[in-house]
C-alpha positions in Angstrom: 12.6 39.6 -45.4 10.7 41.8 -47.6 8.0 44.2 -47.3 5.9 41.8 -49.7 2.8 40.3 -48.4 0.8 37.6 -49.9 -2.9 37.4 -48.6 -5.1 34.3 -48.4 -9.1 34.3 -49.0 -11.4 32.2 -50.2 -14.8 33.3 -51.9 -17.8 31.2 -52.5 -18.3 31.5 -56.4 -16.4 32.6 -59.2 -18.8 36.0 -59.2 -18.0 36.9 -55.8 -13.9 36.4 -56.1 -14.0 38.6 -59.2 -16.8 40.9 -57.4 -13.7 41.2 -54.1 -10.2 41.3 -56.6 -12.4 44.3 -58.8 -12.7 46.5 -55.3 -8.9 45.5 -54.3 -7.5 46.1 -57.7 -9.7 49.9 -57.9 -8.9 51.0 -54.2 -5.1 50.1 -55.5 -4.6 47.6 -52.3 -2.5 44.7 -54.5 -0.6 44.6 -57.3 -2.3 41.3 -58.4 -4.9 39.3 -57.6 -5.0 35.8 -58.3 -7.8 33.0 -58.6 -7.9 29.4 -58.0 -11.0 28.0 -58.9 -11.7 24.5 -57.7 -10.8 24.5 -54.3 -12.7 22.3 -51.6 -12.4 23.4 -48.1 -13.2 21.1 -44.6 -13.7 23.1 -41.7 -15.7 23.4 -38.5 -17.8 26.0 -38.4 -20.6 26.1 -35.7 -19.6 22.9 -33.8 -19.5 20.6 -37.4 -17.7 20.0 -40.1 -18.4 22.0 -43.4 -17.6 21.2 -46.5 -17.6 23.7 -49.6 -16.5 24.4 -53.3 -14.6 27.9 -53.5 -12.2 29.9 -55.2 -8.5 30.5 -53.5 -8.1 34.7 -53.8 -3.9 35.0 -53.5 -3.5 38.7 -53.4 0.3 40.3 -53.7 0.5 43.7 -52.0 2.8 45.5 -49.3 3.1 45.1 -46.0 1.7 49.3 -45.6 -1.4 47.6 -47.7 -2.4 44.6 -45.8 -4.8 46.1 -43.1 -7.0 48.5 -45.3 -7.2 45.3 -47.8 -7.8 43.1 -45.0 -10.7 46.0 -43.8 -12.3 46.6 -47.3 -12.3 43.0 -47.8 -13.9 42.5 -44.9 -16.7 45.0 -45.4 -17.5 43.5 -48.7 -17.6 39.6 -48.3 -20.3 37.7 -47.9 -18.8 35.1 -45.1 -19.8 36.3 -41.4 -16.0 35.3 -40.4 -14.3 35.1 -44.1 -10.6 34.0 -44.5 -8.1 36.8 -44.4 -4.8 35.8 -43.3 -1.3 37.7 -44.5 1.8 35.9 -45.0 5.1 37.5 -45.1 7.6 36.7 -48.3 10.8 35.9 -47.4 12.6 36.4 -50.5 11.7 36.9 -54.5 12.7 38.1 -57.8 13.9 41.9 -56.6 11.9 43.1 -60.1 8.9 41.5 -59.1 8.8 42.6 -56.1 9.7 46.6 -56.8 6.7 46.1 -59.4 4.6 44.9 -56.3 5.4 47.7 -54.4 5.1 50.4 -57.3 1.6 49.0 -58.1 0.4 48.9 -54.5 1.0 53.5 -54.2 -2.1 54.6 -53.1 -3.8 57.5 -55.7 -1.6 61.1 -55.9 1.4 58.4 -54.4 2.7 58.0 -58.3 
């Protein structure tokens, strides 16, 4: 196991998902944030089934990281209950994963 986290969100619209990886890139709570355009979720969401077009957010940070990401985040999105969940890496390349936790300092942590 690692300290490696790798967060799950979806976003409505391209905007938005660039809008959400801007503030988590600045505030220096992921190394990376990825975006999957395309995606169409099914879920129940007030006693019926939803259907949507989103974009998949996969955001690498540190296990340290994951709540203020997951609180920022959550201040900022647009969903009333929007998709945050953090899965733990098992394994990875070791250089990757020492970049993910230099990139993930908070400021004055250099």
């Amino acid at each position: 196991m690692t300290d490696a986290r790798v967060v799950l969100m979806t976003a409505p619209d391209r905007a938005v998902a660039e809008a959400l990886a801007e503030a988590v890139m600045r505030a220096r709570l992921a190394a990376c944030v990825s975006l999957v355009p395309g995606l169409e979720s099914v879920y129940w969401w007030k006693g019926g089934i939803e259907r949507a077009q989103e974009v998949l957010l996969l955001m690498k940070t540190t296990a340290e990281r994951v709540e203020p990401l997951i609180a920022r985040v959550a201040e900022l999105h647009p969903y009333e209950v929007p998709e945050l969940l953090a899965l733990p890496v098992d394994a990875g390349l070791p250089a990757y994963l020492e970049w993910v936790r230099a990139e993930c300092l908070p400021a004055g942590d250099e």
